[in-house]
C-alpha positions as CSV (number, residue, x, y, z in Angstrom):
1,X,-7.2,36.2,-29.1
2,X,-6.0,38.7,-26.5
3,X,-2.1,38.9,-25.9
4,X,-0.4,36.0,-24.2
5,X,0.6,37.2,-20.4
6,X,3.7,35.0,-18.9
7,X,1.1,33.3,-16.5
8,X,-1.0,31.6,-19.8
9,X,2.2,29.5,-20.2
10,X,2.9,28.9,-16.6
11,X,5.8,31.4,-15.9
12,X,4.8,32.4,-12.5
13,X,7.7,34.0,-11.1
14,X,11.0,35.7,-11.9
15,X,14.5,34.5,-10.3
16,X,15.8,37.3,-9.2
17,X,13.4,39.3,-6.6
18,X,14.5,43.1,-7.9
19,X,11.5,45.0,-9.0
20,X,12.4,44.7,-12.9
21,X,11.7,47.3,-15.7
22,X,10.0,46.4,-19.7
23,X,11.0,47.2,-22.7
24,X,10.7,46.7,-26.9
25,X,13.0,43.9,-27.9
26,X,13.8,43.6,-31.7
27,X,11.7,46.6,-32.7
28,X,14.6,46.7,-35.4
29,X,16.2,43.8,-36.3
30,X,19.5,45.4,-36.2
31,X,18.6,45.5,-32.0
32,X,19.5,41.6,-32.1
33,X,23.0,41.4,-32.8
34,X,24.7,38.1,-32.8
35,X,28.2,36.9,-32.7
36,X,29.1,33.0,-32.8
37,X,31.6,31.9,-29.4
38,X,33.7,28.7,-31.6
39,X,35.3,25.9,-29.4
40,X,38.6,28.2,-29.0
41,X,36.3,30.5,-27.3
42,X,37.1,33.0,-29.9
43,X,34.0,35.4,-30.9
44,X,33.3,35.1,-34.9
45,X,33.4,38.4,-36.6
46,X,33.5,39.5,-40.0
47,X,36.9,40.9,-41.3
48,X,37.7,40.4,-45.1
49,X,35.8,39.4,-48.3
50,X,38.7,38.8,-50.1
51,X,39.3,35.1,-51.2
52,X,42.5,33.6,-49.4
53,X,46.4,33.5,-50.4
54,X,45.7,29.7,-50.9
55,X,43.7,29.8,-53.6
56,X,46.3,30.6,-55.8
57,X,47.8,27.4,-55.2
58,X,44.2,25.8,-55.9
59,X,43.9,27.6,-59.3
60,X,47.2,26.9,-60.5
61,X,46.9,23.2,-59.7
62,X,44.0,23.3,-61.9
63,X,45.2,25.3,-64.4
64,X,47.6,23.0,-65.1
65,X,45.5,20.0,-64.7
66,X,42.7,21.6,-67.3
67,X,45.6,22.7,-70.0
68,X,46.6,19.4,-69.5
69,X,42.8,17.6,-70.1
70,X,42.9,19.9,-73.4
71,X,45.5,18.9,-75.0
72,X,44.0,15.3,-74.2
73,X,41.0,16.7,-76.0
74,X,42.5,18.4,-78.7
75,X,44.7,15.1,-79.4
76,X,41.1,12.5,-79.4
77,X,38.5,15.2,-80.7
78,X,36.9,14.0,-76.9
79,X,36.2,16.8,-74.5
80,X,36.0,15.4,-70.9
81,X,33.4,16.4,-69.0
82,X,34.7,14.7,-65.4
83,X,34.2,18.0,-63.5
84,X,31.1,18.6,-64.5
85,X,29.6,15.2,-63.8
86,X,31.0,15.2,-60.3
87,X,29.6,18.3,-59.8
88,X,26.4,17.3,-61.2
89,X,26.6,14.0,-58.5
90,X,26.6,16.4,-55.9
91,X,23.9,18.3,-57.1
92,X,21.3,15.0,-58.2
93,X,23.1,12.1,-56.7
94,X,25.3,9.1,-57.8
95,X,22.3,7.2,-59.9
96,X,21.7,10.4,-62.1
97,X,25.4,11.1,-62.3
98,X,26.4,8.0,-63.9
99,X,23.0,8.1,-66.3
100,X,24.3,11.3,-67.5
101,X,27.6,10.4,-68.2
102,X,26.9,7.1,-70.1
103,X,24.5,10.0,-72.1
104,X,27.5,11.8,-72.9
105,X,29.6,9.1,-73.7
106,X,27.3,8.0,-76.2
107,X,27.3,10.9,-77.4
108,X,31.4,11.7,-77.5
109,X,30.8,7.9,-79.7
110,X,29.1,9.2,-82.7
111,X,25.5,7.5,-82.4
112,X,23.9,10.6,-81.2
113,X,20.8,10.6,-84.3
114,X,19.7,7.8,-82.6
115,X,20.2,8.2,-78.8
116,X,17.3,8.2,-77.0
117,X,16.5,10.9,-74.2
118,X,17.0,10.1,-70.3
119,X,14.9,10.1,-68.1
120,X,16.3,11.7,-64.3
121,X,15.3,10.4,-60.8
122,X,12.0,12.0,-59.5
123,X,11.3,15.1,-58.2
124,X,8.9,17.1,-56.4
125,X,10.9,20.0,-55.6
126,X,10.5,22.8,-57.8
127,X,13.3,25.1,-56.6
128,X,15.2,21.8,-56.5
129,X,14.3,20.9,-60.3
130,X,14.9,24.5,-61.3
131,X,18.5,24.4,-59.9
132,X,19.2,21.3,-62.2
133,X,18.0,23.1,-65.4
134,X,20.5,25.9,-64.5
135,X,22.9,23.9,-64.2
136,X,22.8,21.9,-67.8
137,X,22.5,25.0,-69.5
138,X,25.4,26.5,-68.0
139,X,27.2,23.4,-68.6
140,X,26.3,21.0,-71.3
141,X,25.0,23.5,-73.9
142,X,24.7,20.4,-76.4
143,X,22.0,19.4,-73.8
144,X,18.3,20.4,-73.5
145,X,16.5,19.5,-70.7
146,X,12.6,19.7,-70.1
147,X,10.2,18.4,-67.4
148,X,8.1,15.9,-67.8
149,X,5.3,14.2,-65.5
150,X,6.5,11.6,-62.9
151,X,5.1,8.2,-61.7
152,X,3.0,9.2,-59.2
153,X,0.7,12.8,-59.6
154,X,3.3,14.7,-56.8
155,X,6.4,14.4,-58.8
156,X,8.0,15.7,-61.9
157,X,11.3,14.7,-63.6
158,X,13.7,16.5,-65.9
159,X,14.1,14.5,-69.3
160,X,17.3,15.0,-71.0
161,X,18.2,15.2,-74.6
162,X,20.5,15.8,-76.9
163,X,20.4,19.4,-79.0
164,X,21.1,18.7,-82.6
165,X,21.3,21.9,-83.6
166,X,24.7,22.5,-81.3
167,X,26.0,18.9,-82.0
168,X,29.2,20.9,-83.1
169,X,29.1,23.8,-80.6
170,X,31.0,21.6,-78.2
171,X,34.1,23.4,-78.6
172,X,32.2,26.5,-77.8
173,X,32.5,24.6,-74.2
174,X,35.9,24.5,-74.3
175,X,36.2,28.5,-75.1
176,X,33.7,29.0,-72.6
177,X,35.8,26.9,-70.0
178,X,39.4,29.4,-70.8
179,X,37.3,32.7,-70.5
180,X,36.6,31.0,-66.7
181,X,40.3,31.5,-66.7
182,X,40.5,27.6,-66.6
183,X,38.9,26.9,-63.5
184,X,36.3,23.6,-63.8
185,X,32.8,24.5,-62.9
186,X,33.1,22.4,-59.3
187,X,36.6,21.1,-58.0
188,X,34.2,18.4,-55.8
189,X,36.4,15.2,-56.1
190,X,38.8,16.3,-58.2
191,X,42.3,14.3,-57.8
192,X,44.1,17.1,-58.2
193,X,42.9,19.7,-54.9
194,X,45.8,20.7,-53.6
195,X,47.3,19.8,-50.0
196,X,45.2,22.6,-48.4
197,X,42.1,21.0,-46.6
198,X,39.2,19.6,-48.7
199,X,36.5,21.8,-46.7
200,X,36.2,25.3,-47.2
201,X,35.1,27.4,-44.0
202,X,34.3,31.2,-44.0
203,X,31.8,33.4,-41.9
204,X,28.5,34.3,-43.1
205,X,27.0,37.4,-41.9
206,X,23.5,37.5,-42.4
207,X,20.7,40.5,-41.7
208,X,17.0,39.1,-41.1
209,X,17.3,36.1,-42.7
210,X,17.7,32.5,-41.1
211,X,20.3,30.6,-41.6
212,X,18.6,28.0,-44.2
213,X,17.0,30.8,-45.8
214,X,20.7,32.2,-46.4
215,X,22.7,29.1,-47.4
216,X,19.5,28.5,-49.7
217,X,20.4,31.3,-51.6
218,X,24.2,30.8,-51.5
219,X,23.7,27.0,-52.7
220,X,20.9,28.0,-55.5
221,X,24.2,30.6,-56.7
222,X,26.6,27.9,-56.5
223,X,24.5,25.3,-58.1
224,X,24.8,23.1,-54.9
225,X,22.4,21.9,-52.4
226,X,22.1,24.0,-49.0
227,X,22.4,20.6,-47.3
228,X,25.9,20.2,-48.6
229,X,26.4,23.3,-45.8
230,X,27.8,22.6,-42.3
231,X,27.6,25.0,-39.3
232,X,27.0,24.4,-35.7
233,X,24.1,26.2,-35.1
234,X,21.0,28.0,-36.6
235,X,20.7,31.9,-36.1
236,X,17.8,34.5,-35.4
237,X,15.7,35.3,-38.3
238,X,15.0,39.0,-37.0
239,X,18.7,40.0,-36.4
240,X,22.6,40.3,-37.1
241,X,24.4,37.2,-37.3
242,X,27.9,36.1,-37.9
243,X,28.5,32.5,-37.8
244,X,30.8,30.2,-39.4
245,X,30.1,28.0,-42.4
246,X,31.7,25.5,-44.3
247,X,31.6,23.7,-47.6
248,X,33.2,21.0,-49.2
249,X,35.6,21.4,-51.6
250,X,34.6,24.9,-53.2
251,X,36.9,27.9,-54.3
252,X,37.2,30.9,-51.7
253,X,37.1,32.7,-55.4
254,X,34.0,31.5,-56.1
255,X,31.9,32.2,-53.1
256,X,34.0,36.1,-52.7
257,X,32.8,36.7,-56.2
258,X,29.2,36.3,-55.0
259,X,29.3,39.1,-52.3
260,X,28.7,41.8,-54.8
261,X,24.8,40.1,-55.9
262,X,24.4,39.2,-52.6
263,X,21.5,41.6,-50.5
264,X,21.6,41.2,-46.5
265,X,24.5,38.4,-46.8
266,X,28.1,38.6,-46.9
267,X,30.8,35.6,-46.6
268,X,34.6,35.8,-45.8
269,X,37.1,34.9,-43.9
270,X,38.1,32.2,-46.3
271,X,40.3,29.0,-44.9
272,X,40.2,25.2,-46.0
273,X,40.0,23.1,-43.0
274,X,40.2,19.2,-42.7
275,X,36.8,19.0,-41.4
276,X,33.3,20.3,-42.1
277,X,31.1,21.8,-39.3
278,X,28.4,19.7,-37.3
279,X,25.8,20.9,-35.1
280,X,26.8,21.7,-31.5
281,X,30.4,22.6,-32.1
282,X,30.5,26.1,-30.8
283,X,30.8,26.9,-27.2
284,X,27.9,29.6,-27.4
285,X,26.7,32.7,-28.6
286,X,27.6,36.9,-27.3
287,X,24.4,38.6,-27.9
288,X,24.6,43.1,-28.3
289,X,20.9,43.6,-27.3
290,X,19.7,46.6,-28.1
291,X,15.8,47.8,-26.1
292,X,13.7,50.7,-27.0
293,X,10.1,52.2,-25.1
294,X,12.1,50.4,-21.9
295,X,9.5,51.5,-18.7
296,X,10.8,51.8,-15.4
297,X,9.7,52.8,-11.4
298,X,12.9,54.7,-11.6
299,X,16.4,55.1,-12.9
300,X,17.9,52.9,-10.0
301,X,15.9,50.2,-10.9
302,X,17.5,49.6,-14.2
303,X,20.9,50.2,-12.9
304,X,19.8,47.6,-10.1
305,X,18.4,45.2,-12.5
306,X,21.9,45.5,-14.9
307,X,24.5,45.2,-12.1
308,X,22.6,42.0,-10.9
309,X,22.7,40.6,-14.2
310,X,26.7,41.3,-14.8
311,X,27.2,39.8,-11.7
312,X,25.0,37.1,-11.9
313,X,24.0,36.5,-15.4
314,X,20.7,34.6,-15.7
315,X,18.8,31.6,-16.0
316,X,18.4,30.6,-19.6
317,X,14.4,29.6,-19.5
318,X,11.7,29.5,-21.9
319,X,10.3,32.9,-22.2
320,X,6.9,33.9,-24.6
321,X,9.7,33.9,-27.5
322,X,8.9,30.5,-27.6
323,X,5.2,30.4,-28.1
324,X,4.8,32.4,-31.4
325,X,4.3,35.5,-32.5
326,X,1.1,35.0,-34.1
327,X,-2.2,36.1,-33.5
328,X,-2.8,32.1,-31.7
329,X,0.2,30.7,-29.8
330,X,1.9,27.6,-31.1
331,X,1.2,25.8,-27.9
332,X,-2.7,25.5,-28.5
333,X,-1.9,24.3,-32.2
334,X,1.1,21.3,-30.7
335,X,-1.4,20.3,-27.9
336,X,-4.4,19.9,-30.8
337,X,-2.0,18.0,-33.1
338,X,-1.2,15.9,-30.1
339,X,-4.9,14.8,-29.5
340,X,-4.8,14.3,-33.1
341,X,-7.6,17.2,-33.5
342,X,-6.1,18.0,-37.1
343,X,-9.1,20.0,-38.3
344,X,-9.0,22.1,-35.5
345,X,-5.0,22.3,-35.3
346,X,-5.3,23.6,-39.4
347,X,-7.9,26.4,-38.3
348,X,-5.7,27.6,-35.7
349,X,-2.1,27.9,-38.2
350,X,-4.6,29.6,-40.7
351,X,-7.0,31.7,-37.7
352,X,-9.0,33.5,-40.2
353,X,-10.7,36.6,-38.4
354,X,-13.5,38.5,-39.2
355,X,-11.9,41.1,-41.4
356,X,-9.0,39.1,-42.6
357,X,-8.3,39.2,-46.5
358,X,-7.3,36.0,-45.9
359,X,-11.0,34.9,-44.8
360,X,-12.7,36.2,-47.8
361,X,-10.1,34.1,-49.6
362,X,-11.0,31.0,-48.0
363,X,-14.6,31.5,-49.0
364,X,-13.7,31.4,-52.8
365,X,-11.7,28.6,-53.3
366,X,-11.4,27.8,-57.0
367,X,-10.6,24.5,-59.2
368,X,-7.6,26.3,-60.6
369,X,-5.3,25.6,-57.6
370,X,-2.2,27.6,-58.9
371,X,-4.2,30.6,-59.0
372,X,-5.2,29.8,-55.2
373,X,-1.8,29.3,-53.9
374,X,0.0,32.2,-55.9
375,X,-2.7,34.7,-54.5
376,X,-2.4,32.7,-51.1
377,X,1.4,33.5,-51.2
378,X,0.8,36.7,-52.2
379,X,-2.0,38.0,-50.1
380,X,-0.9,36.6,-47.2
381,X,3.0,36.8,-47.2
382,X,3.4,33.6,-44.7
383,X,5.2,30.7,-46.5
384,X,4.0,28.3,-44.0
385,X,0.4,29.3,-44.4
386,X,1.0,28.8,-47.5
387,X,2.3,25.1,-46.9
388,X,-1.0,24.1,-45.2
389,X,-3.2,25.7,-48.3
390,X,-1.1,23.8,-51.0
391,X,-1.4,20.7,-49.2
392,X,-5.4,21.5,-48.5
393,X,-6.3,21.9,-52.1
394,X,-3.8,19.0,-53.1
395,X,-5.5,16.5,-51.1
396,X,-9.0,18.4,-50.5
397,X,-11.1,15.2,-51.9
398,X,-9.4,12.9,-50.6
């Protein structure tokens, strides 16, 4: 398909009648710089990775609470695992939370030879069920966990058993828990968080990455789900952002410490707030806009064309931004899927062209579906593309 001209969409006319010059936008992504406007109107900026003076009062309070819990332990041969399990809750929900801790209670009982294995909640996310194997090794190292098939052919679950052969490292737990310098694994729920607010806000800066994309990784670090992020609104992919975050009831310490393996994301900024963010609680954005190749009748006209914009701003309209960027605009595909023409809405996402690698691909689909989808992703580097073929060879006989 040729490129889409303003008039394919209906754009007819500008506002303002000054002549106008072009120009690149976002050749670099670093041309797109954004800054988050909060309800104070203050402009969100990134100033400090360093965790805040608070969270001295936070570790202390645990400290104390954790010496406490091990000379509980050290009194009843018991080693409580409270933190843990909350953190787990907020990781696989309430249901698997309390199966896991009547596991370990059995356990902490004596009648371990004979305990049978548990079974967890279904799942069909991968990256979710990976997350939750991370998690029980870095936490419950008496625990093995495996994945097993599910009820239905889409899901997997994680089965859960007890490792003989560390029965008796569980004070190897305990050692592990003071070289952490006695800070629990998740403070979520704990009775003793300090008086400081239970949700933890810092800005994220992010470079060419969206914002799920970029709490995705910080909650995959932190062994949380990205949905247990708040903010109040998403970002550019291909740009700069700052914005703020929070999270709910997480050490400052703990996310500082991740700056150093993170690439293209920082956080900072660190305060512990009352409230979490929702969506729309920001009074806008201040853009740095940065364009390159700009083509012009003259010199005037661009100085023309800025001065009416400082005194007027603009109108803030749908421009070809909002069509796609790909080779067929994602107007043709939402009008097909709206006639519920889903064959022809499928060959327009995937628009194989004479040419394409990925047409030759199509040609030679194979029985051995991971093989398929692996050299889809790979091939074709476009994780939605890559949606549409999963789903195709999942449910191609159907």
């Amino acid at each position: 398909m040729n490129s889409m001209e303003e008039h394919d969409v209906g754009i007819s006319c500008y506002i303002s009648n000054l002549p106008g010059f072009r120009g690149v936008l976002k050749q670099r992504y670093s041309d797109f710089i954004v800054h988050e406007v909060d309800t104070d109107g203050k402009v969100v900026e990134l100033s400090s990775l360093e965790a805040i003076a608070e969270e001295s009062k936070v570790s202390a309070v645990e400290s104390k609470s954790v010496q406490e819990n091990q000379t509980d332990a050290s009194e009843t041969e018991v080693i409580s695992y409270a933190s843990q399990i909350e953190a787990f809750k907020s990781l696989a929900g309430d249901s698997d939370a309390s199966c896991l801790e009547e596991f370990i209670n059995q356990i902490n009982a004596g009648g371990e030879e004979s305990l049978s294995p548990i079974i967890l909640s279904p799942d069909s996310d991968k990256s979710h069920r990976t997350a939750v194997h991370i998690f029980f090794r870095e936490n419950f190292n008496f625990l093995v966990t495996d994945t097993v098939d599910g009820p239905d052919a889409s899901s997997k679950c994680i089965r859960v058993r007890s490792n003989s052969g560390k029965s008796n490292n569980r004070d190897k737990n305990s050692r592990k828990r003071k070289e952490r310098d006695n800070k629990p694994f998740d403070s979520r729920g704990s009775e003793n968080w300090p008086d400081a607010g239970k949700f933890l806000r810092f800005h994220l800066y992010k470079e060419n990455k969206d914002t799920q994309e970029a709490l995705g990784v910080l909650g995959h670090m932190l062994g949380i789900r990205s949905k247990s992020f708040g903010f109040a609104g998403t970002k550019d992919k291909r740009a700069v952002t700052t914005q703020r975050v929070t999270v709910y009831k997480q050490q400052a310490s703990k996310l500082a410490s991740l700056n150093g393996k993170l690439f293209g994301i920082k956080v900072g900024d660190f305060c512990y707030v009352n409230e979490g963010l929702c969506l729309g609680q920001l009074l806008g954005n201040r853009f740095t806009i940065t364009l390159r190749g700009v083509v012009a009748d003259s010199v005037d006209t661009i100085k023309a064309a800025a001065d009416s914009l400082g005194r007027h701003g603009f109108v803030n309209y749908f421009g070809l931004q909002r069509f796609g960027s790909g080779s067929v605009p994602t107007h043709l595909i939402g009008a097909a899927l709206f006639r519920g023409e889903w064959k022809h809405a499928v060959d327009l996402i995937l628009d194989p062209r004479d040419g394409d690698i990925l047409l030759s691909f199509l040609e030679y689909i194979t029985d051995d579906m991971s093989y398929s989808i692996n050299c889809a992703l790979i091939v074709y580097n476009n994780v939605f593309n890559f949606i549409v073929l999963h789903n195709l060879f999942k449910y191609k006989n159907i």
